[in-house]
N, C-alpha and C positions, 0 to 999 in steps of 0.2 A: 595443463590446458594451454591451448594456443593464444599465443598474448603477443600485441603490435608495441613498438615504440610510440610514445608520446615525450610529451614536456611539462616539466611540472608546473601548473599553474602560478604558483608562489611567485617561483623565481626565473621562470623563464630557464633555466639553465637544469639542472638536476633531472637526469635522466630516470623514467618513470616506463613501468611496460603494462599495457590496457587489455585487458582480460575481453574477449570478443563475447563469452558467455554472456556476462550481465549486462550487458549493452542491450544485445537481443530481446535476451528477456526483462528489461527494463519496457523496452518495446512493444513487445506483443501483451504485455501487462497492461501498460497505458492506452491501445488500443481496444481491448475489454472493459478497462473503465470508461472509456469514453460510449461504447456502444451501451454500456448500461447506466450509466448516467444521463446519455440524451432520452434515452428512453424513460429513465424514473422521473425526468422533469420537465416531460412531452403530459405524460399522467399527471404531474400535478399541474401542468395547466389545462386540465380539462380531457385529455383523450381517455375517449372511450374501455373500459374494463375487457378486457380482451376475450371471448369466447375459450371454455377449459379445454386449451387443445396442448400437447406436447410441446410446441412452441411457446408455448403463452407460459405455461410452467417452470420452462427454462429459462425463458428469458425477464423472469420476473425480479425489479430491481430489489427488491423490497423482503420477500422470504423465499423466493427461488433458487434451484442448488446453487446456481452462479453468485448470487446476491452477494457482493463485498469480497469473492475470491480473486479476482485482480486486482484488487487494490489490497488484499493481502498479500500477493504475492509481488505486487512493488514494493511494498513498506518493507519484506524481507529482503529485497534487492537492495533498498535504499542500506538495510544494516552490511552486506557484504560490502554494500559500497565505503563505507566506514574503516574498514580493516584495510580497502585498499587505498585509501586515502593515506592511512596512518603509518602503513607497511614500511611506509624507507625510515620510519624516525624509528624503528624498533631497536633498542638495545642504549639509544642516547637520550639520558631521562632530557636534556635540556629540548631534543626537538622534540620529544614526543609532550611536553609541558607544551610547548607555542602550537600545537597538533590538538592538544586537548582544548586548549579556550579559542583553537580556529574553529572546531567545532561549536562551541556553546557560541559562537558569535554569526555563527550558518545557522543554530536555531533559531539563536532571535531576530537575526533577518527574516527567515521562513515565516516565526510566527506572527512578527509586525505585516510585511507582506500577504499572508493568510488573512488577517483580520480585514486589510482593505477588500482582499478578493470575495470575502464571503457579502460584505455590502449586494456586491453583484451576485454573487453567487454562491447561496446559502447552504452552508454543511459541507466546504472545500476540505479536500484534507491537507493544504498547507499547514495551519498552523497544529495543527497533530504531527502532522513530519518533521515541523520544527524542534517542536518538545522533546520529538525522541534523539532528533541530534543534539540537543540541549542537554539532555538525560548520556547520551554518548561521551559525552565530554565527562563523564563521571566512572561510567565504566569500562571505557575502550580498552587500558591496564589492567583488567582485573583478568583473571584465568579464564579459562573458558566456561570451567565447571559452576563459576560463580556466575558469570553473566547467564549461562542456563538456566542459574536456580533462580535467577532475578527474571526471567522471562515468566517459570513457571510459577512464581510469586505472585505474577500479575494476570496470570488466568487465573492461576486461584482465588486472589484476591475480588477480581472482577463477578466468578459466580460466586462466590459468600456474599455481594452486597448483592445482589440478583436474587438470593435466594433469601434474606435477611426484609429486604424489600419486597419481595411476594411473600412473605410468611406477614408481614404486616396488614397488605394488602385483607389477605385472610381471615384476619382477628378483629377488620373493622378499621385498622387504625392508618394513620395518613404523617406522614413527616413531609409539609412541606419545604423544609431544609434542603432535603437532597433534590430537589425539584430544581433547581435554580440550575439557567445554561445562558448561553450568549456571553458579549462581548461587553457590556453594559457597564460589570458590576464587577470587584472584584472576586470575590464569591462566585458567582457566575461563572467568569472566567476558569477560575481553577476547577470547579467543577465538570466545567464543559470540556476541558483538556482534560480529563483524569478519569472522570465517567459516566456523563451524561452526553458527549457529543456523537458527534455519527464515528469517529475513530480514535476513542478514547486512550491513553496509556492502558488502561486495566479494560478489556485485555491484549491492546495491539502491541502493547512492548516483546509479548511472547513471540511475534513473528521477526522482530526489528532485533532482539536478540540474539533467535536462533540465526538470523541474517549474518550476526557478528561473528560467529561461531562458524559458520558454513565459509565464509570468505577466508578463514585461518586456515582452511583446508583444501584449497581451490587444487592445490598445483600436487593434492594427495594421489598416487594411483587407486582407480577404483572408484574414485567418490560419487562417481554421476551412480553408476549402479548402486551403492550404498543407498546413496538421498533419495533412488526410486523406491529401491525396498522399506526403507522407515517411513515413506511417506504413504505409499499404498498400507502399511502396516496401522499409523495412526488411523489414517480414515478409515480404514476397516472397520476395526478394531471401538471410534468412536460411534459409526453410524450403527454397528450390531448392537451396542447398550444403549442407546437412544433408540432402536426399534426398539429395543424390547422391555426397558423401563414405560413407555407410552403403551406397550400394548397390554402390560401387565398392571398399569396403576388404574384403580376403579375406585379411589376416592375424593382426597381433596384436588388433585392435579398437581401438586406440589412435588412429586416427583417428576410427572412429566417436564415442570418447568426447569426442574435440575436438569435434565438430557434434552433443552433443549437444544436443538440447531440452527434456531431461528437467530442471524446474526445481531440482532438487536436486542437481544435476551442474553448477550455474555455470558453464556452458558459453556460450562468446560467443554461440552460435549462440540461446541459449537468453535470454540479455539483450537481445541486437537485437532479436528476435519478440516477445517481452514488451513491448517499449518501442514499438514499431511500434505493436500491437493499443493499448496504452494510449494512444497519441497519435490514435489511431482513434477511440476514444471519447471521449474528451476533446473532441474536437472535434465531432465528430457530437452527441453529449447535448448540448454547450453550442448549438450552434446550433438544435438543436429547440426547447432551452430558452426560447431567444432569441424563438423564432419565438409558441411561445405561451405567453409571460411571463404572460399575465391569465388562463390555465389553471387551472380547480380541482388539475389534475395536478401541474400545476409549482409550487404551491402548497404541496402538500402535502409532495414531494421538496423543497422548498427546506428548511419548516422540519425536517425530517430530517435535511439536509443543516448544519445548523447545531445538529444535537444529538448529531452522531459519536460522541465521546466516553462521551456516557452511553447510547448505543443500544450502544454496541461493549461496552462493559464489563455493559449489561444481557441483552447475547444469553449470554455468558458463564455469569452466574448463573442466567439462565432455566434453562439448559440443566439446568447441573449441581440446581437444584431440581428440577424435572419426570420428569429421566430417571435421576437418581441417586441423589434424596431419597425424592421421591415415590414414583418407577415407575411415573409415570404413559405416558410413552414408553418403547416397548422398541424395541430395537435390528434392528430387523427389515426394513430394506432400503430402497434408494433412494427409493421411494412415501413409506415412512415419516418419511423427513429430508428432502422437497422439500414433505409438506403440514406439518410441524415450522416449516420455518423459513417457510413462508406464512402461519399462525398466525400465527406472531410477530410479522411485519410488519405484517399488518391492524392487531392490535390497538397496535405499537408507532407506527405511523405516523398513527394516532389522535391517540394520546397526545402524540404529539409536537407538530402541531398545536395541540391544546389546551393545552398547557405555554405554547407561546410567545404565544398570545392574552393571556395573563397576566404574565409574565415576558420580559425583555428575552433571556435566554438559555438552557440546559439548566442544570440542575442540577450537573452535573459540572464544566462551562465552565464555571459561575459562581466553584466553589471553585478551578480549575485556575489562573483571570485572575487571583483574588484573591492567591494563592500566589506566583505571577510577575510581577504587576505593579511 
């Protein structure tokens, strides 16, 4: 794959080569979160229930096909991005030891960080991003076949309490134990990072893994085509038993809730589709990428794609300024939160550009490396 010179953040000195793919698609990922984000929290303040039109279905933040597949397909980016972080220490246990707790020290930034950001802005997924690089710092060394089976560990783990938890549901009975979420308690806490928050470990580790995994193969011939075919393969493959488990079950609903899709139901059925679509893009963006690397287009998504961090945490305060502060947006329907978060990209995708004509990195990344290095 087509990959530029940079510098290693660390030390300034140690020569590093930056993979044009996941930048991209870091990019075009975050700008799907953002467009369904402004939109699911335009609805919870108050806009109108949309008319059942094609649009309103698709662009549904909540159980719509989109609902959480860009932000599955960052969390997979973030794991690729992992390997290539860790890539020059390979083979020297000593650097890849100061590699492994630079990791764990990138997550508890993330997740301290996250916890301020959700005050403002509730259900972030920083401190889920953190945990998994928290979690990275444990398994970055391990084979690939092992970090796989710890991904599909934690779908499966994720629908047996899903399934465990509506079979209860069913019989009458109530645990309020697993009920506990937020930042409050420590209970809470672990909970809410593991599998009651909006991107839990069980089951987002599955995509943060397969991440790890897909970035050990970057510079494979073939792979872009490979990762299209297993991904069209999963989704198939998941959304044909989940049609036809729901069309077939005429009892308790207990199997429908096995296959379900509904991203908040951590349902298997619901992690393989997600993980499928995102290896779909992933693949497909990097290969466009690939194709017109000397693009004004791909230019401009790269340096985007290298300012996540403070575009993610700037969509955030935009919001809460304009529509909260201000009143300059009101909450008044799909139109209103797809030209919202179109705004915001012209002009942040601008900005971003011009930041880095200047500056070796984003403003946020600069403090985040600084903290962690």
């Amino acid at each position: 794959m087509t990959v530029t010179a940079t510098t290693d953040s660390a030390t300034g000195t140690r020569p590093l080569r930056r993979e044009i793919g996941p930048d991209v698609v870091r990019a075009v990922a975050l700008i799907g979160v953002v467009v369904m984000n402004y939109h699911g929290y335009l609805l919870l303040r108050g806009a109108p229930t949309e008319a059942d039109t094609v649009a309103a279905r698709l662009f549904d933040p909540f159980a719509g096909p989109l609902s959480t597949r860009f932000a599955a397909t960052f969390v997979l980016v973030a794991g690729v991005s992992v390997t290539l972080l860790t890539r020059s220490a390979a083979g020297d246990t000593a650097a890849m030891s100061s590699m492994r707790w630079r990791l764990v020290r990138r997550g508890i930034v993330l997740y301290v960080a996250g916890i301020a950001l959700d005050t403002a802005w509730p259900g972030t997924i920083l401190p889920f991003y953190g945990a998994m690089f928290a979690v990275a710092g444990l398994v970055v060394t391990w084979r690939s076949r092992w970090i796989l089976a710890a991904g599909t560990a934690a779908a499966l783990a994720a629908a047996g309490i899903s399934w465990w938890r509506y079979q209860q549901a069913l019989d009458g009975q109530t645990n309020t134990w697993w009920d506990a979420s937020g930042f409050s308690t420590a209970k809470g806490m672990l909970l809410d990072v593991t599998v009651n928050g909006t991107h839990p470990l069980l089951p987002w580790l599955a995509f943060f893994c397969t991440g790890i995994v897909v970035g050990r193969l970057l510079r494979r011939p073939g792979l872009g085509v490979a990762l299209i075919a297993v991904g069209f393969t999963l989704f198939g493959v998941a959304t044909l038993v989940a049609d036809t488990v729901r069309g077939g079950d005429t009892g308790s609903g207990l199997a429908s809730e096995l296959a379900s899709d509904n991203p908040f139901d951590r349902g298997l059925m619901y992690t393989t589709s997600a993980l499928g679509t995102s290896l779909v893009a992933f693949a497909a963006i990097s290969l466009l990428a690939e194709q017109f690397a000397t693009s004004r287009a791909v230019d401009v998504l790269r340096s985007a794609g290298q300012m996540t961090l403070t575009l993610y945490v700037l969509h955030a305060l935009v919001f809460n300024l304009v529509v909260d502060w201000l009143d300059w947006v009101r909450p008044t329907g799909l139109d209103t939160a797809l030209l919202f978060a179109l705004g915001y990209w012209v002009v942040a995708l601008g900005a971003a550009r011009m930041w880095l004509r200047h500056h070796r990195r984003g403003p946020l990344e600069t403090v985040y490396r600084r903290l962690t290095a």
